[in-house]
Each structure stands twice: as C-alpha cells, then as structure tokens.
C-alpha positions as CSV (number, residue, x, y, z in Angstrom):
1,X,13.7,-8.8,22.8
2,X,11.7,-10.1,20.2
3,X,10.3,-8.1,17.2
4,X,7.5,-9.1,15.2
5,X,6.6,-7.9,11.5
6,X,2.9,-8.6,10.1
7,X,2.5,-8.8,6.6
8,X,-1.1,-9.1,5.4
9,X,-2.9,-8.4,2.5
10,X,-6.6,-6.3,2.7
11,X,-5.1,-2.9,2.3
12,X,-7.6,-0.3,1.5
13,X,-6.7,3.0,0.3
14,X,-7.6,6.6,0.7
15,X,-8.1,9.5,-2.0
16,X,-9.3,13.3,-1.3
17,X,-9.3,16.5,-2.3
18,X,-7.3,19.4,-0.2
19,X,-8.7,22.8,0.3
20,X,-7.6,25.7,2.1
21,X,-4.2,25.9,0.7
22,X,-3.4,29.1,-2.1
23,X,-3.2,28.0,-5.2
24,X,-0.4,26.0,-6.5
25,X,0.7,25.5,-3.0
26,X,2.3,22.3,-2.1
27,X,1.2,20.5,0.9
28,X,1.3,17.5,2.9
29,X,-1.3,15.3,4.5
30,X,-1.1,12.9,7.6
31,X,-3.3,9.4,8.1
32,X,-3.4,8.8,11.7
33,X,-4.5,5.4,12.7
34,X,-6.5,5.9,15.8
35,X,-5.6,2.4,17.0
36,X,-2.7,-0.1,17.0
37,X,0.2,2.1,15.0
38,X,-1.2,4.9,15.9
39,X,2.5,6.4,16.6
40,X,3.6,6.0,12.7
41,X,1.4,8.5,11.3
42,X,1.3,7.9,7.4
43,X,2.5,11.0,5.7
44,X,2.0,11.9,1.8
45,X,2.1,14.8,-0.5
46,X,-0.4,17.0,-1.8
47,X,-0.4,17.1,-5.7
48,X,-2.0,18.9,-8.4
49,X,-4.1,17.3,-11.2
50,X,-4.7,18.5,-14.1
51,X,-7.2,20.8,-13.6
52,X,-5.7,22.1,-10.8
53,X,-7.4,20.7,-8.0
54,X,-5.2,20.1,-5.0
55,X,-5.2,16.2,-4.1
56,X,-3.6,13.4,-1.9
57,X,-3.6,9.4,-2.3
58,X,-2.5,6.8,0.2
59,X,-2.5,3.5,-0.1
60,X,-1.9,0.0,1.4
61,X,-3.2,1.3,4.5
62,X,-4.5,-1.2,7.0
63,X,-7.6,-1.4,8.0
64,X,-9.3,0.9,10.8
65,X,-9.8,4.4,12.0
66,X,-8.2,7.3,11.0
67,X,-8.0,11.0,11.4
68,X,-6.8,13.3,8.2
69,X,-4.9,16.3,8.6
70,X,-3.4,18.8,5.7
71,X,-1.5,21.4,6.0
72,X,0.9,23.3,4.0
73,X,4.4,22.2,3.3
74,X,5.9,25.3,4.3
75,X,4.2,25.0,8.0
76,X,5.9,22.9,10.4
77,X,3.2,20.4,12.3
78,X,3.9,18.3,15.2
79,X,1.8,15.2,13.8
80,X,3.6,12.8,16.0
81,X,2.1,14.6,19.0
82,X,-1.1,13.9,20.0
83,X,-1.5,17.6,22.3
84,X,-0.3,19.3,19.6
85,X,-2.7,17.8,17.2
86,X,-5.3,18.5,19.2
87,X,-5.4,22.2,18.3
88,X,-6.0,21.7,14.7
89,X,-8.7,18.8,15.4
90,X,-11.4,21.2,14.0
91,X,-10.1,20.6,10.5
92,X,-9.3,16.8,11.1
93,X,-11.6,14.3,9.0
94,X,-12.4,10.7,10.6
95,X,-12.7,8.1,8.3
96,X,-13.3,4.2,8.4
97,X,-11.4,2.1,6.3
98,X,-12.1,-1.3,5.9
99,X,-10.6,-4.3,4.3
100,X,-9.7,-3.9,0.5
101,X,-12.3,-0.4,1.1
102,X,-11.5,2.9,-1.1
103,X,-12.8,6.2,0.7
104,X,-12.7,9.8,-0.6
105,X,-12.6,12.5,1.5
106,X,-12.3,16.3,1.4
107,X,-9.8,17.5,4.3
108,X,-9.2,21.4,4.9
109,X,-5.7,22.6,5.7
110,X,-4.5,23.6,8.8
111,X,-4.2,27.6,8.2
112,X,-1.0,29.3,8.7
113,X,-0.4,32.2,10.7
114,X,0.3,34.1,7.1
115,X,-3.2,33.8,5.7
C-alpha cells in the first residue's frame, strides 16, 4: 500500500471572532475542509485578547472551502461526523480560502443545553 504526503506552500490562514459563549469561557473551534481532507477537521482553541474579546486563529491551512463551527470546550461535539454536524449547521460559517488568502470571520457557538 503506498502512502503519499504533499507538502506545498500557499497556506492561507483564518482569523475570527467567537460569540455566543459566557464570558471568559473557553472554547474550541473546527475548520472543515469541504473537499479533499475533509475527514481531518482542523481543531483550535478559542482565546481571549486583551480586551476580552473571545477569538480563534488557524493557519497553514490549504486552500479551499470550509465550514466553521465553535462551541464551548465544556460541550462535547461530534465534528468528525458529518449527521451530527448537521444539526448545528445553522451556526456554521462557509468561508473561501485561497492561496496565501487571510479571511476574518465571525462564527457563533453552538449553544449548550445549560444556556
């Protein structure tokens, strides 16, 4: 069986702001490639800046389409399965990346059953 790695350059990145979530709480965010990889769904943290506002950053992404979903770190989210996902799609964000491209979005998070 043969395995094949490509290595290219042309990442583009992805910054955005995080709402729905109480204040100071933490959070995580998936980047779902809607094509190719779409199985390794890139997963990276909410932080805070300074000011407080609640934020995520991922970068080296390849190029396409994506879907962004938050929700908060305390939830448990099935992001590997595409049914289950499904449920939350009204709070998913599409976005377009393209080759060395830098897009900023604003996601809502997936509401718990708590708030």
């Amino acid at each position: 069986e043969e395995l094949r790695v490509t290595l290219r350059r042309g990442g583009g990145r992805i910054h955005g702001v995080v709402t729905g979530l109480r204040p100071g709480e933490q959070g995580s965010v998936a980047l779902i490639r809607g094509a190719g990889l779409s199985g390794i769904p890139t997963i990276v943290p909410v932080f805070l800046d300074p000011g407080g506002v609640q934020q995520f950053f991922a970068s080296n992404l390849a190029p396409g389409e994506y879907q962004i979903y938050a929700w908060p770190a305390a939830q448990e989210v099935e992001y590997r399965n595409p049914e289950a996902l499904r449920a939350f799609s009204g709070n998913a964000v599409a976005v377009s990346l393209h080759e060395h491209g830098e897009e900023q979005v604003t996601v809502k998070a997936i509401a718990t059953e708590s708030q």
